[in-house]
N, C-alpha and C positions, 0 to 999 in steps of 0.2 A: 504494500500500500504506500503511496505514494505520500508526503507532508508537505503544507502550504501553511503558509504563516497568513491571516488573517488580518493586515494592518498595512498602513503607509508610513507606519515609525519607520526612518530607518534604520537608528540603533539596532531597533529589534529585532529587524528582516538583520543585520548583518550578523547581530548575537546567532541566531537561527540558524545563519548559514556556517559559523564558524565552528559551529557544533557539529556542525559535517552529515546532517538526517534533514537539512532541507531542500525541498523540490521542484518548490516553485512558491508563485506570493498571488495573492486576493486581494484586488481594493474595490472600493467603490466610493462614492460622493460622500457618502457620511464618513468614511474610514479617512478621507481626503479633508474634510470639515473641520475632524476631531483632533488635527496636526497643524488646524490654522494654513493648509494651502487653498487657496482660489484664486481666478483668474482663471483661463484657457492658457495663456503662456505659463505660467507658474505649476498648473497640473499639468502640463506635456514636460517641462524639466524635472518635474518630480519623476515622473514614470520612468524616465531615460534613467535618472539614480536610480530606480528602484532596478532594472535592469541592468546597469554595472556592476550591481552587487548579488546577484543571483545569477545560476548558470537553466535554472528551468526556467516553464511556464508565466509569464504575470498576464492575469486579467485585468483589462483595463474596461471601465462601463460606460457605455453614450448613456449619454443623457434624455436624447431624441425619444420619443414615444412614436412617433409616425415613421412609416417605411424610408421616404425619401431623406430625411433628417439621418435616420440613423445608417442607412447606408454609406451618407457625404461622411460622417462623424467615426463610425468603424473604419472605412479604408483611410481614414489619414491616422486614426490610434495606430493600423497596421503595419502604416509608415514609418513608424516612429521607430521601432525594432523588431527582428525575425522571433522572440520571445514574446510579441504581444497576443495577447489573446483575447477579442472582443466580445465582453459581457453585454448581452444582451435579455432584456425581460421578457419571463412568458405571457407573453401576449398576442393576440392577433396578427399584428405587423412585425412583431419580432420573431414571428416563425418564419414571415415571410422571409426576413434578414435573414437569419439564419439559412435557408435554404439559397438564397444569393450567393453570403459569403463563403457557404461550402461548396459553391461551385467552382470559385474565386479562388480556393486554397486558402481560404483566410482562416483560422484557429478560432472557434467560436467556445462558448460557457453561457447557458440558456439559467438564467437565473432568477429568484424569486419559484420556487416550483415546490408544489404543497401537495401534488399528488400523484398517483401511478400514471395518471392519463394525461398530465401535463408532460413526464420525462417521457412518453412513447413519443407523443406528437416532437417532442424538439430532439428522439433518433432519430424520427421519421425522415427531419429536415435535415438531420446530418450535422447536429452539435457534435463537436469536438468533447465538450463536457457539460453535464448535466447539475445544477445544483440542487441536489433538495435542501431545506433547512430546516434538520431535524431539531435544532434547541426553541424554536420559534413552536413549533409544533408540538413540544415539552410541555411548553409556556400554557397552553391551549388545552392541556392536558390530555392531545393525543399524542400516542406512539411513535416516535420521530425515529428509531429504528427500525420499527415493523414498516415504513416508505422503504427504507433503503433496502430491506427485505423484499419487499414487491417488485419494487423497479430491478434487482437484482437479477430474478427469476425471468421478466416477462424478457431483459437485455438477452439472458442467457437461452432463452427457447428461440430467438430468433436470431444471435448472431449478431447484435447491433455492436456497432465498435466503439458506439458514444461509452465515456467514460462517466461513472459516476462518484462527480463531486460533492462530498457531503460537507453541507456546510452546515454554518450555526452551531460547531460544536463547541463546546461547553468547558467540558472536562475530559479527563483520563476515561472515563467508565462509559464515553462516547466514543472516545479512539478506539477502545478495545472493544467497542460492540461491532463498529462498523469495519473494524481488522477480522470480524468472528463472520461475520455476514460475506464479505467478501467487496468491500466497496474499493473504489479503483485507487480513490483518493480522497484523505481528509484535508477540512482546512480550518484552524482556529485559531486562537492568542497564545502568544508565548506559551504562556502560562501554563495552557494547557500542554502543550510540548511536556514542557520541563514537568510538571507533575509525573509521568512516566517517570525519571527518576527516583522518585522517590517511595522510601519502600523502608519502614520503623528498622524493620532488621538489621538493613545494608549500616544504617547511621549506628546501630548497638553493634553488629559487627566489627563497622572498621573503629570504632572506639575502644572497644575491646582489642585489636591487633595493634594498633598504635600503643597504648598502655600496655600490653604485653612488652611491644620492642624497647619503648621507653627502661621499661627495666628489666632486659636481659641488656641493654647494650648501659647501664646504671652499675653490673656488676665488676 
């Protein structure tokens, strides 16, 4: 399974990378807000950063809601690096997109997707990657694993090569459902990265080995 860092920090995307388990990066307008970038010049220099420092995938998202908006708006994000990948939302015109830019060669991530029959429609078009967002779906207090369950199944009876990107996730016990399920790729916050880490025993362990060597190399 594949790791994406959920953020336009880019301490964080380079922390992420340095750890040497990431993939690729996820933003969007809110992730872009929440770091104080705006402007159209100022988020196309952010994205180029965010791609000098990553060796995978980043999604970058138009903004456009209508076909001919986000067409002009994705092939110039495409422009910008052979790593971009144009998020687009499930919706009407955005399947259409999609179905455009995979004729195009363009890398697509069909986003905002809440159920089995949104991620069929945006294989159908030839997403590059599908997001569902199982923590949003938590929230709601449906089953944001049992999606990545379904779409799993319907991807693998037919062969689709759209990959599924799970988004919104949360925590560790998100990574490791959608590692159990079989999902292509997750994407979250550091945080949750680094949670894998950590583990009561590993910390009494290596305290317990240090304080051993402490005093055998004492005698």
């Amino acid at each position: 399974m594949k790791f994406f860092i959920d953020t336009a920090n880019l301490a964080q995307i380079k922390e992420a990378q340095d750890l040497g388990v990431l993939d690729g990066v996820t933003t969007n307008p809110s992730l872009m807000a929440k770091e104080g970038i705006s402007g159209e010049e100022n988020v196309i220099n952010h994205y180029k950063a965010i791609c000098a420092i990553v060796d995978g995938d980043v999604s970058a998202e138009v903004i456009s809601t209508n076909y001919e908006d986000m067409i002009k708006e994705g092939e110039a994000l495409a422009a910008l690096d052979e790593k971009i990948v144009v998020k687009v939302p499930m919706i009407k015109d955005g399947v259409k997109a999609i179905k455009y830019f995979s004729s195009k060669g363009i890398k697509t991530n069909c986003t905002l997707v809440f159920s089995a029959g949104q991620a069929l429609l945006a294989a159908k078009a030839g997403a590059t990657y599908v997001s569902p967002f199982i923590g949003r779906l938590d929230d709601i207090s449906v089953d944001g694993l049992g999606l990545i369950e379904e779409i799993r199944l319907i991807y693998d009876n037919y062969g689709f090569a759209t990959q599924i990107l799970a988004a919104s996730v949360r925590h560790s016990a998100h990574i490791l459902g959608c590692a159990k399920i079989g999902a292509d790729v997750m994407t979250g916050p550091l945080s949750a990265i680094t949670s894998l880490l950590k583990h009561p025993l590993t910390d009494s362990g290596l305290a317990q080995f240090l304080a051993d060597h402490a005093k055998a190399a004492g005698k």
